[in-house]
C-alpha positions, 0 to 999 in steps of 0.5 A, spaced: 590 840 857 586 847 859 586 852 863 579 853 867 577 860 868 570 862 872 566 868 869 562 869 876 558 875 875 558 879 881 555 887 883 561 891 882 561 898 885 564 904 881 564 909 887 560 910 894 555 913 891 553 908 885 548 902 886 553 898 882 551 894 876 552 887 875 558 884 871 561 878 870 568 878 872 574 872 871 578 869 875 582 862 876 578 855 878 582 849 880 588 853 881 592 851 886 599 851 890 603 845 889 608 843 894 616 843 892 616 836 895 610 834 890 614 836 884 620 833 887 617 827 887 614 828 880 621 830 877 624 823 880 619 820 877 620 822 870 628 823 870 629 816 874 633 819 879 632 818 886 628 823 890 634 824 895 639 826 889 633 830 886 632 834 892 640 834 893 640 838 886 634 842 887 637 845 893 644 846 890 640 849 883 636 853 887 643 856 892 646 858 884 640 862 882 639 866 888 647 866 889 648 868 881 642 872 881 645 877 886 651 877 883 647 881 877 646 875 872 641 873 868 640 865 870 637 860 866 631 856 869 631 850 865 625 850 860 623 856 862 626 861 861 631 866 865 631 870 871 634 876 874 633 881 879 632 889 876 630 895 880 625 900 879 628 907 879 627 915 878 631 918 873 635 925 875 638 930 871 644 932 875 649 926 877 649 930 884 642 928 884 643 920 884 642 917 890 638 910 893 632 915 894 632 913 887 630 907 887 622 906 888 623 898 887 626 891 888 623 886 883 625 879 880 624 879 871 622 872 870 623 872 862 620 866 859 623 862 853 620 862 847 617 854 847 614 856 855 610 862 850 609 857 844 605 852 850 601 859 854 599 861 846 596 854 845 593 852 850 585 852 850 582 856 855 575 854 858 570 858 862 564 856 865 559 862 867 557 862 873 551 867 874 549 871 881 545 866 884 551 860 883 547 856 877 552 854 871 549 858 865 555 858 859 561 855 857 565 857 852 572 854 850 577 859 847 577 861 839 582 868 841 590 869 837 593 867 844 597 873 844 602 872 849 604 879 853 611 881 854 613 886 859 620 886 857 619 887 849 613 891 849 617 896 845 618 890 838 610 891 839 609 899 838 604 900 842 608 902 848 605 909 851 611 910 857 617 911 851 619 904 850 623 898 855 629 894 853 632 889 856 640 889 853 642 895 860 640 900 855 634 905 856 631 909 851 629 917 852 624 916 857 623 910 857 623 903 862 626 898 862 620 893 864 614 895 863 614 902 868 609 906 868 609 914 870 604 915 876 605 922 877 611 922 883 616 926 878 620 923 872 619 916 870 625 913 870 628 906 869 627 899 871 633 895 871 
């Protein structure tokens, strides 16, 4: 399998002033939404359960993710990964200061497992060029390292420039757990 890219180039204005200048900008082809009762279908298909049972169990599965994710846990999402639910805050210096005020956003963390990142890395990108009077004018299949980015573990690269994240709980001097970035509304805290 691949994933099928377009690259269709498109008048890309920088201010209002500017006549733009032509660019060609990526975008996904062919993706589309798949609906849960496909899936179900699929899963009953490979599993040789029915669907009923099937769809029985993805309810209950999904009830004890949502359940269990709001009770603050890291929850396993089977071949996948895990998920949890994480805030996105402003850090104060006093503790007369902490309030929910902090709290610029609710977020869900989806961390993949290591064989869901080993499949992304080596799976073959296509991209067909497309030029601004819709004719097909290139094709190009990927040679790239296949680098995987990883919100949660942006620090074990060394190339985080807001101070580092964790996903044990802890935080590092001005750090962020998760990927935050300081945008300028006051001290950056931490994402939880």
């Amino acid at each position: 399998m691949a994933l099928k890219v377009k690259a269709v180039e498109r008048l890309l204005k920088f201010d209002k002033e500017s006549a733009g200048k032509y660019r060609y900008v990526l975008k996904p082809d062919l993706y589309t939404s798949l609906s849960q009762a496909k899936v179900i279908k699929e899963a009953a298909l490979r599993s040789g359960v029915s669907r009923g049972v099937m769809q029985a169990c993805w309810d209950a599965a999904g009830e004890v993710i949502k359940a269990w994710a709001t009770e603050g846990h890291s929850v396993a999402l089977p071949g996948l990964g895990t998920m949890r639910f994480g805030l996105r805050s402003k850090a104060v210096e006093k503790v007369e200061d902490v309030k929910t005020g902090l709290i610029e956003t609710r977020r869900i963390i989806f961390t993949p497992d290591v064989d869901l990142k080993d499949e992304l890395k080596n799976t073959t990108i296509q991209i067909t060029c497309i030029d601004r009077n819709g004719k097909e004018v290139k094709r190009v299949t990927s040679d790239d390292a296949g680098d995987i980015e990883d919100p949660e573990n942006e620090n074990q690269g060394g190339e985080n420039q807001n101070g580092g994240n964790t996903n044990q709980g802890g935080t590092q001097s001005g750090g962020n757990t998760g990927g935050g970035d300081d945008n300028g509304g006051g001290e950056n805290g931490d994402d939880i």
